[in-house]
C-alpha positions as CSV (number, residue, x, y, z in Angstrom):
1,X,-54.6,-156.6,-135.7
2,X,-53.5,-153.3,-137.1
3,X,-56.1,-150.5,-137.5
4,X,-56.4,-147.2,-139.7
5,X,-57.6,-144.3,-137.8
6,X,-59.8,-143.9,-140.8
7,X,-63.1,-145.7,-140.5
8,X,-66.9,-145.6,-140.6
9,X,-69.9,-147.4,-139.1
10,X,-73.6,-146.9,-139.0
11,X,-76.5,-148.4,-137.2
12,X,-80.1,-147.9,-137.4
13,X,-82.7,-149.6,-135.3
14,X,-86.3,-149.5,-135.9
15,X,-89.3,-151.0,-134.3
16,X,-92.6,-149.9,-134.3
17,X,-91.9,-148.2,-131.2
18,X,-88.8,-145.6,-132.3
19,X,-86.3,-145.6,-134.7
20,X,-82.6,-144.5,-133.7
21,X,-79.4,-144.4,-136.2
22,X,-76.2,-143.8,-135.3
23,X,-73.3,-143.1,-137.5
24,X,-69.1,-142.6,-137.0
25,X,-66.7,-141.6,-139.2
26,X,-63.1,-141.0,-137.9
27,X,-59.7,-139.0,-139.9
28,X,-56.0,-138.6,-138.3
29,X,-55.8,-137.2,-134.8
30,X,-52.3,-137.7,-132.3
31,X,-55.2,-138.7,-129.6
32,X,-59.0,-139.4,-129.0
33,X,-60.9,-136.6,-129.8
34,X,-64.9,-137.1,-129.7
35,X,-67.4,-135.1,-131.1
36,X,-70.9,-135.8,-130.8
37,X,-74.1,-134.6,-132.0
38,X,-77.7,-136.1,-130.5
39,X,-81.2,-134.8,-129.5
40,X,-81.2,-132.9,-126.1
41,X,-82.9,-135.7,-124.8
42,X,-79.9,-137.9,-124.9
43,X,-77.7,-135.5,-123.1
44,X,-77.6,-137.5,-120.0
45,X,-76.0,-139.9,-121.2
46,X,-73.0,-138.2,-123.0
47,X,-70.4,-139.4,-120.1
48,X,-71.8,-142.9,-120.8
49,X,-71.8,-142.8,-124.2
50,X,-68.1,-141.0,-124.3
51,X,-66.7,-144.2,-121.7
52,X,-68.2,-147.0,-124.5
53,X,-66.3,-145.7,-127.2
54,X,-63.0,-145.4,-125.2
55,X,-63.3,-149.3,-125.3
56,X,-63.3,-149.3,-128.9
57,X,-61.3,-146.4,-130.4
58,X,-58.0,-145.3,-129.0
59,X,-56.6,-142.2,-131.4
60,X,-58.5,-140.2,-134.0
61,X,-60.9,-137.4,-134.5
62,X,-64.3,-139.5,-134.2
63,X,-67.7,-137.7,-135.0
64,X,-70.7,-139.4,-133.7
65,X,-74.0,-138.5,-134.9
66,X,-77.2,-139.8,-133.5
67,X,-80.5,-139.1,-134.9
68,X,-84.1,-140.4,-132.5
69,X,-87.8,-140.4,-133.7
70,X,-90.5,-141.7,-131.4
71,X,-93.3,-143.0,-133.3
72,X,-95.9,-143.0,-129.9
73,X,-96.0,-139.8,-129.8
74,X,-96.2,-137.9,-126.5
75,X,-96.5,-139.6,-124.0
76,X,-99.2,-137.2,-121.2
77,X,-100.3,-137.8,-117.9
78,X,-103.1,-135.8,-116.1
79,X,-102.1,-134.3,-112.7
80,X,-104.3,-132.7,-110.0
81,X,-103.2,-130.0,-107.7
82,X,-105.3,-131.0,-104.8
83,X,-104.3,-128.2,-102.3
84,X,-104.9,-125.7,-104.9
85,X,-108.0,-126.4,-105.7
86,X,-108.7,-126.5,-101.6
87,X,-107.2,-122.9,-102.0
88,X,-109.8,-122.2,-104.7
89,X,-112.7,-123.7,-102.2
90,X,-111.7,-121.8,-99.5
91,X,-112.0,-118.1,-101.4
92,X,-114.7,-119.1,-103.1
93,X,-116.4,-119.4,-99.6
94,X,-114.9,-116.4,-98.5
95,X,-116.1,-114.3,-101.3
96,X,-119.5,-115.6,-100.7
97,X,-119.7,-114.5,-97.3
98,X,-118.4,-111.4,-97.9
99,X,-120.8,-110.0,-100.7
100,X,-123.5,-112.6,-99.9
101,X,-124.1,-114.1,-103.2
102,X,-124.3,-117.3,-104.2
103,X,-121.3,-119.8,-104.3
104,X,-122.0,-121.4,-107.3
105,X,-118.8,-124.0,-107.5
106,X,-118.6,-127.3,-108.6
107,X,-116.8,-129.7,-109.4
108,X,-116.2,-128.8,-113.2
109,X,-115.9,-124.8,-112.2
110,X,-113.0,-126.1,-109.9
111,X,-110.9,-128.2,-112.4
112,X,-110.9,-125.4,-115.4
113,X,-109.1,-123.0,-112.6
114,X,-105.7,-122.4,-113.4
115,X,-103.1,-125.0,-112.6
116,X,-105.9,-127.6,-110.9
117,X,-105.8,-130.0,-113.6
118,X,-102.6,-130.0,-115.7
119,X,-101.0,-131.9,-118.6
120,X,-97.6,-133.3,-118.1
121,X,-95.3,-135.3,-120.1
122,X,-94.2,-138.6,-118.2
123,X,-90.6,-139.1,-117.0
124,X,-88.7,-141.4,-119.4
125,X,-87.3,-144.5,-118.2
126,X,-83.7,-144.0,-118.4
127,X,-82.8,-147.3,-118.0
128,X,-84.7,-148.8,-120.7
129,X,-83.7,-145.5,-123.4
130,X,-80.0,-146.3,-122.3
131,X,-80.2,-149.7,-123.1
132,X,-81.9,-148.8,-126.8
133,X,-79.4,-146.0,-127.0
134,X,-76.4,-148.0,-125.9
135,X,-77.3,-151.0,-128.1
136,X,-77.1,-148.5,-131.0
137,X,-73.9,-147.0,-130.3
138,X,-72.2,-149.8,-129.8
139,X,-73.3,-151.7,-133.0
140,X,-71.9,-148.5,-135.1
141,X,-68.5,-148.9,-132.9
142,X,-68.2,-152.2,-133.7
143,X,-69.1,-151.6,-137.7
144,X,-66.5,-148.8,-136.9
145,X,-63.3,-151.1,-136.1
146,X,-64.2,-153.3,-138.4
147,X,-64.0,-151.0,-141.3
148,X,-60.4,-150.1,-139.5
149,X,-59.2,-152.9,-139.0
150,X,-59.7,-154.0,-142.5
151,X,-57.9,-150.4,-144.1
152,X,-55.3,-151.4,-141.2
153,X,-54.7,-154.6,-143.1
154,X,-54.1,-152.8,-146.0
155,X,-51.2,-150.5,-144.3
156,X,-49.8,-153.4,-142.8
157,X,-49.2,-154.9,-145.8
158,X,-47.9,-152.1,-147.5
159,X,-45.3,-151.3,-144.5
160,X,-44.1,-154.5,-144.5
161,X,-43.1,-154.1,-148.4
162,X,-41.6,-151.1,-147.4
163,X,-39.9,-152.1,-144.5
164,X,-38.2,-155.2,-146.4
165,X,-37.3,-152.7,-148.9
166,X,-36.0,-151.1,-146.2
167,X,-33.7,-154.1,-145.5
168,X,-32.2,-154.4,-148.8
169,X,-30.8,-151.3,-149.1
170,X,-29.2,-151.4,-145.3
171,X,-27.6,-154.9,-146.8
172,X,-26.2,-153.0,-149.6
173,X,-25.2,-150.0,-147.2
174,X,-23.3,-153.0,-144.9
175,X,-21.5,-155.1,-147.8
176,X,-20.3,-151.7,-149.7
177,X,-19.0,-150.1,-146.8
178,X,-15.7,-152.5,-146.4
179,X,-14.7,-152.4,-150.1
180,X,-15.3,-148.3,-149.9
181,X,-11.8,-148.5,-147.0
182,X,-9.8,-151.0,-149.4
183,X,-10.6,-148.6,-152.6
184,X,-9.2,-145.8,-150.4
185,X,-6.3,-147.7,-149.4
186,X,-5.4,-149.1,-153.1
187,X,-6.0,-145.3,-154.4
188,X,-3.9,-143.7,-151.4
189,X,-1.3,-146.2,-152.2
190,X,-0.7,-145.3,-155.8
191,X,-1.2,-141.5,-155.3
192,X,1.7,-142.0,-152.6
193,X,3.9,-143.8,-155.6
194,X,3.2,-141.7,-158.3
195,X,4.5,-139.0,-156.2
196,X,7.6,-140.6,-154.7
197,X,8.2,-141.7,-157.9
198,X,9.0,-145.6,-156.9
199,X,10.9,-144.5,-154.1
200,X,9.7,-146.8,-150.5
201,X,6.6,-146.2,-149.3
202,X,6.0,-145.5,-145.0
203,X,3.2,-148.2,-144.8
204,X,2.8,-147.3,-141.0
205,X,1.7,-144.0,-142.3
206,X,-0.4,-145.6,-144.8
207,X,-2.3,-147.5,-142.4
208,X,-2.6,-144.7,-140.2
209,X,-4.5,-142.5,-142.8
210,X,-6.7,-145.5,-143.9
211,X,-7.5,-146.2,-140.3
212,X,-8.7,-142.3,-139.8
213,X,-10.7,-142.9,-143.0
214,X,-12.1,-146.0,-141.8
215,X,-13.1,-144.4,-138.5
216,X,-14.3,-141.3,-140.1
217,X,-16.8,-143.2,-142.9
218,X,-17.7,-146.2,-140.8
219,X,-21.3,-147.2,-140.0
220,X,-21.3,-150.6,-138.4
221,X,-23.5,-149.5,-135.4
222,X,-26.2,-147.5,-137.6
223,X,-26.2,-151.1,-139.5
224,X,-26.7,-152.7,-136.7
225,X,-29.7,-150.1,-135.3
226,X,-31.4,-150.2,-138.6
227,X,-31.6,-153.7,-138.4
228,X,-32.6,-153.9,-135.0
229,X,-35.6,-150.7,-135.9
230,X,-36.9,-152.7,-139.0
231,X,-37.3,-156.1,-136.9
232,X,-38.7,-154.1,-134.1
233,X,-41.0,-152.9,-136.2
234,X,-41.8,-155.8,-138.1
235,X,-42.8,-157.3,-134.8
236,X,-45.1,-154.5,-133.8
237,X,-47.0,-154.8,-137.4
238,X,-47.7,-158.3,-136.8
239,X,-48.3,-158.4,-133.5
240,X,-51.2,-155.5,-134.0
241,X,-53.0,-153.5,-131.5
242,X,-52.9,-150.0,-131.1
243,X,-49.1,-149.4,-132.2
244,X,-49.5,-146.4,-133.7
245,X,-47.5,-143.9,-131.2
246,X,-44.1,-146.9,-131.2
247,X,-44.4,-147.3,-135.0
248,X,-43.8,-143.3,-135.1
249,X,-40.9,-143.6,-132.5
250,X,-39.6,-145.9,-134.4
251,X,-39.6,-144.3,-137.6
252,X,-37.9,-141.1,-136.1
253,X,-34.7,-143.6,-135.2
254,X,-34.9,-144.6,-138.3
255,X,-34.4,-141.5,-139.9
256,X,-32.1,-140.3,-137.9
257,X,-29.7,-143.7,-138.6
258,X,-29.9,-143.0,-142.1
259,X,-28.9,-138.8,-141.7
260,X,-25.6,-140.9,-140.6
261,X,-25.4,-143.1,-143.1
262,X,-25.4,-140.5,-145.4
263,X,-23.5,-137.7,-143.8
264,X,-20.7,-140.5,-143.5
265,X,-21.0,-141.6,-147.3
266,X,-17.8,-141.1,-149.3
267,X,-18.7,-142.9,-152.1
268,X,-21.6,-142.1,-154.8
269,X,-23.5,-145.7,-154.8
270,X,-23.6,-145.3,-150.9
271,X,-24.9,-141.7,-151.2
272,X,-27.4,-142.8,-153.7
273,X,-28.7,-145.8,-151.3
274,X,-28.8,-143.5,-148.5
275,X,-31.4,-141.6,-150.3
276,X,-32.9,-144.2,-151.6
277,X,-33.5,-145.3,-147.7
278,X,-34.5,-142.2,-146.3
279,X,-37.2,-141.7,-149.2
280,X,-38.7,-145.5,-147.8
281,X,-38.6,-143.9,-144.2
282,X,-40.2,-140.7,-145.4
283,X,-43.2,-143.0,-147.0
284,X,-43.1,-145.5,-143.9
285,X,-44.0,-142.2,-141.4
286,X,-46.3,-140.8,-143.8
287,X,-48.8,-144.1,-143.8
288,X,-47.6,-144.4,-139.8
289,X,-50.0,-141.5,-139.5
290,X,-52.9,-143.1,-140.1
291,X,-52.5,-146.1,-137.8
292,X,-54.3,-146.3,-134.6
């Protein structure tokens, strides 16, 4: 199937837990080129989330945005220094000895000291938040090719029109092209009578200026490399996948058959049809550009 590089997808996941949304939107690009934008916390897994969406998206400028709210709030654990506070004991003792007074500690002196009894936030499990994130991401990756691949229907379509108009004019171009060597020959034949006045006529001369002509205006083998581009391509339309970089190849042969064609032309409908099939080439490699 063929895809635009054009697309959007979106996902948002919410339990009573979290809530997470991911979004995608993608324009032209000649390769992959990812930008994302998350919550610091999701940084470590940048490299994973950069690998999931090769699997998806080959070319275009993709911007990912990923927006996190925890509804549980915080979550704290309470953590005891013991060999502090064994610190604290010890100069306690000390400084009762040495000014003999009273060593007043206990137990709730000792845990407001500094650093005794501290608040920390517990480690997240990585695992788990990977598997909520990467649920997420890919769900918006997969909303993201299918909005491509239907916009790449839609180019296919239109190619194909092209393409087949494309084909008519290169028939044209290949039935013309005989009759424009006989027209030469007829015309050369009665300019060379009307100036030797009915006298007789060197044929083997005639034939050898009709064959230079023929030689100089013939285009049997960009006929036959036209035909062979716009089947090629054909196939790669309906055959889908990313055929994006061949279909530009492609195009580039194309064009440069039809500079031939039409440097070669000697004969105003042929010029005319020429143009006529470069203009189709021009419009084929402009929506080319936007296929995967």
């Amino acid at each position: 199937m063929i895809r635009s590089m054009t697309g959007f997808g979106r996902c948002e996941n919410v339990t009573e837990q979290y809530k997470i949304s991911v979004e995608m939107k993608a324009v032209n690009h000649r390769y992959l080129d990812l930008g994302i934008k998350m919550p610091k916390r999701f940084n470590y897994f940048e490299s994973g989330i950069r690998g999931l969406l090769k699997t998806y998206i080959q070319r275009g400028k993709v911007d990912l945005f990923i927006s996190y709210e925890d509804y549980t709030g915080q979550k704290l654990c309470l953590k005891y220094n013991e060999s502090l506070a064994g610190e604290y004991v010890q100069y306690f003792k000390q400084m009762s000895e040495k000014f003999s007074i009273d060593n007043d500690m206990t137990a709730g002196v000792l845990a407001r000291m500094p650093e005794v009894l501290t608040m920390e936030q517990e480690a997240e499990d990585e695992e788990a938040m990977w598997k909520i994130l990467s649920q997420a991401v890919e769900e918006a990756a997969k909303k993201f090719v299918e909005s491509r691949s239907q916009e790449g229907e839609s180019l296919k379509e239109d190619l194909l029109g092209k393409l087949k108009t494309m084909a008519e004019l290169v028939a044209f171009v290949e039935q013309r092209s005989p009759a424009i060597v006989a027209e030469y020959q007829g015309k050369l034949e009665a300019k060379v009578k009307e100036l030797l006045g009915g006298s007789g006529i060197d044929e083997s001369r005639i034939v050898t200026e009709v064959t230079i002509f023929a030689d100089k205006v013939c285009v049997d083998e960009e006929i036959v490399r036209l035909k062979s581009h716009i089947s090629h391509m054909e196939n790669e339309l309906k055959s889908g996948g990313g055929v994006g970089r061949k279909l530009d190849f492609l195009a580039q042969e194309m064009n440069r058959e039809a500079n031939t064609i039409l440097s070669k032309a000697n004969d105003l409908e042929l010029s005319d049809k020429a143009i006529a099939l470069k203009t189709e080439i021009e419009k084929i490699r402009e929506q080319i550009q936007n296929i995967e």
